[in-house]
N, C-alpha and C positions, 0 to 999 in steps of 0.2 A: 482113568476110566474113559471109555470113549462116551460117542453121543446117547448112547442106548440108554444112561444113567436118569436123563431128564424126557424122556423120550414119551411118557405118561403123563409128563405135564402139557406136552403141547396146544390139547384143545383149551384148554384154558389163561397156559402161560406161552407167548410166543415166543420163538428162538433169542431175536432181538431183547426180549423182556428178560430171558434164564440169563442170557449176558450180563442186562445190568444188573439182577440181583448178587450174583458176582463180585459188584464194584463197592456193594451193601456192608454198612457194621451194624450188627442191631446186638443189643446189651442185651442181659435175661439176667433181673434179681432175684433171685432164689430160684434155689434146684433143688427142692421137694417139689410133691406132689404135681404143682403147676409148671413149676419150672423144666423137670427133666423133661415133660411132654413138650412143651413147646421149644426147649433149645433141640429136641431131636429132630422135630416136624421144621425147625429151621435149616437146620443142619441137609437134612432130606430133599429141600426146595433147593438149596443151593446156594445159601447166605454166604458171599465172602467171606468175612468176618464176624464169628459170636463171641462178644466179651461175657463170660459170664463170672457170677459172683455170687459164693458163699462160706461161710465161714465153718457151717457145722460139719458133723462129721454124720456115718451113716448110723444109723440105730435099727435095732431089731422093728421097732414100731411104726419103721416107714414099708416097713416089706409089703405091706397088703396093695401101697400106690402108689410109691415112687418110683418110676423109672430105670435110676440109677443105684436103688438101694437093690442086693444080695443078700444072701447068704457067705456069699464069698466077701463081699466090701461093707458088713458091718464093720463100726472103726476107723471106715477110711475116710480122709476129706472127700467129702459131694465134690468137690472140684476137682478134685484129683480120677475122684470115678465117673464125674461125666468127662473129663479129658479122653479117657483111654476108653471106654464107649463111642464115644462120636468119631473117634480118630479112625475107630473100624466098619462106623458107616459113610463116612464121607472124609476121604484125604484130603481133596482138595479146599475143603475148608479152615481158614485159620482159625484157631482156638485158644483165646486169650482166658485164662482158667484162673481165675483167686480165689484165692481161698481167705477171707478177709470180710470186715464186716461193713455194712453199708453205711456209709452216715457223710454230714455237709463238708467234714474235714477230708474224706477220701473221695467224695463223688467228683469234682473235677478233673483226678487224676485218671481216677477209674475210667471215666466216661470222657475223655479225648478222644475224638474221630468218628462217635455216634452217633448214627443218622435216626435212632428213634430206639428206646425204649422199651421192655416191655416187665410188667409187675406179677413177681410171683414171691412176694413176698406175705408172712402168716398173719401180720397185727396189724392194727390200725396206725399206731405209732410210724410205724418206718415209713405205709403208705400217705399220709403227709411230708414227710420227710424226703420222700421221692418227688412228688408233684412239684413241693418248693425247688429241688435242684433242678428239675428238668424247665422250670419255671427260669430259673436263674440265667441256666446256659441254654434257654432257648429250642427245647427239645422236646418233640412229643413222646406221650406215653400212653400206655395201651393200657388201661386197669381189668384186674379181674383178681375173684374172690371166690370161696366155697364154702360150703359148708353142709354137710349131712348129701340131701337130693338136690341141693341148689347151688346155682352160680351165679355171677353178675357178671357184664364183660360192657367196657364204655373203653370211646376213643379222648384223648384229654390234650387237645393242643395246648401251648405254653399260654401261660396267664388266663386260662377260663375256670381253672381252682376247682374244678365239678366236684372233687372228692367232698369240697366243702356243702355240695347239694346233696351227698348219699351218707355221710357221718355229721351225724351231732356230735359226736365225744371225741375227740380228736385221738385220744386214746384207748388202749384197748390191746386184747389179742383177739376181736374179733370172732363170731358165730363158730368158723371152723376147730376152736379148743373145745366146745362145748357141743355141738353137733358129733362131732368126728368126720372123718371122709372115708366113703368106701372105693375102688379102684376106678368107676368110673367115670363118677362125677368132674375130678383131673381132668382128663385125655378129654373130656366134650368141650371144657371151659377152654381149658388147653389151645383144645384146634378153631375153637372160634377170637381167642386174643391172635394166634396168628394169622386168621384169615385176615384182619382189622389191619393188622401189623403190613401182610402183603400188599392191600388194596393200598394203604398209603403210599408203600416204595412204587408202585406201580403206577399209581393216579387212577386206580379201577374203583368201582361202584361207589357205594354212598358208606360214608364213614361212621361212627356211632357216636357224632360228636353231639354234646349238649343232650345224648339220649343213652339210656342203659337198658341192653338186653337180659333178663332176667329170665331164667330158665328155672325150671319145677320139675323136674324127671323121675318124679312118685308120681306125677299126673300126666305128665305130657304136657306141660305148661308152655310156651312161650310167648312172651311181651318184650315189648319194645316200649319204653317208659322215658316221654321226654321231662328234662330234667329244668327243672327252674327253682328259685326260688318260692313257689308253693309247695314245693316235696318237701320242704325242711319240717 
């Protein structure tokens, strides 16, 4: 594709900048609901490299908000259908697709070459489980969560543990089993983990580090909620 492709991004992303996001790997844990929105809007921007990863397959009950889920690709591995998805909105992008499950014995392998992280994973469980590895190999990661009308979206440099400031229970599947999600609570959460995601490859604005953006979209809510040690 010629330059026409990136050509909408320019008042915001300069020519210089679409280049290096180019030279970019960023990973995407899970391809439900959050994930398919944000590996596509990565895919879109221009991301060199998306490793993404997951294990499940599609289900009738993702239809109403997952990206990648059909009618046609119930049954199929999410990685295998966001593979052949992204590959038809942007070629030039590599797309490292597993289909495999998340944990400290495979993140290493998984996560060689990545320049930052992003959570789109369902339970409490795994997102500790995330923050220790990126912790481990020194890697940021972008959190965000849903559930019902709500989102949260925080930036998590390596060794600031923030998940430790927003969960007491280290376990868990988390509000969205019990809320549910309806299609667009996704796609809002979605595009604000990747703006977070952009601003860092880039070095633009102010990051949501040590603070979490909390959305309410039954009211029109937004906050920005700095995070310490009195939130526990």
């Amino acid at each position: 594709m010629g330059e026409a492709r990136y050509s909408r991004n320019k008042e915001l992303i300069s020519e210089d900048e679409q280049r290096k996001l180019a030279d970019y790997t960023v990973a995407v844990i899970g391809l439900g609901g959050l994930g398919g929105h944000i590996s596509e809007q990565l895919a879109r921007l221009g991301i060199g490299t998306l490793v993404l990863i997951d294990a499940d397959k599609v289900d009738e009950s993702n239809l109403n908000r997952q990206l990648f889920a059909t009618e046609v690709s119930i049954g199929q591995l999410k990685a295998e259908a966001a593979k052949e998805r992204l590959a038809k909105v942007n070629s030039n992008v590599n797309l490292k697709c597993y289909s495999a499950y998340f944990d400290e014995s495979s993140a290493s392998q998984l996560l060689s070459g990545v320049d930052i992280v992003v959570d789109a994973v369902d339970n409490i469980t795994t997102r500790f489980v995330l923050q220790k590895v990126c912790k481990d190999l020194n890697l940021p990661l972008v959190h965000g969560s849903i559930g019902g009308w709500y989102g949260q979206v925080c930036f998590i440099a390596p060794g600031d543990d923030t998940l430790d400031l927003i969960y007491t229970d280290k376990q868990g599947t988390g509000v969205e089993k019990k809320l549910g999600n309806p299609s667009f609570t996704p796609a809002m959460i979605a595009s604000a983990e990747v703006a977070e995601t952009i601003k860092f490859l880039l070095g633009k604005g102010e990051l949501l580090r040590k603070k979490m953006l909390f959305i309410d979209l039954l009211m029109q809510d937004y906050m920005i909620i700095t995070l310490n040690k009195d939130n526990q």
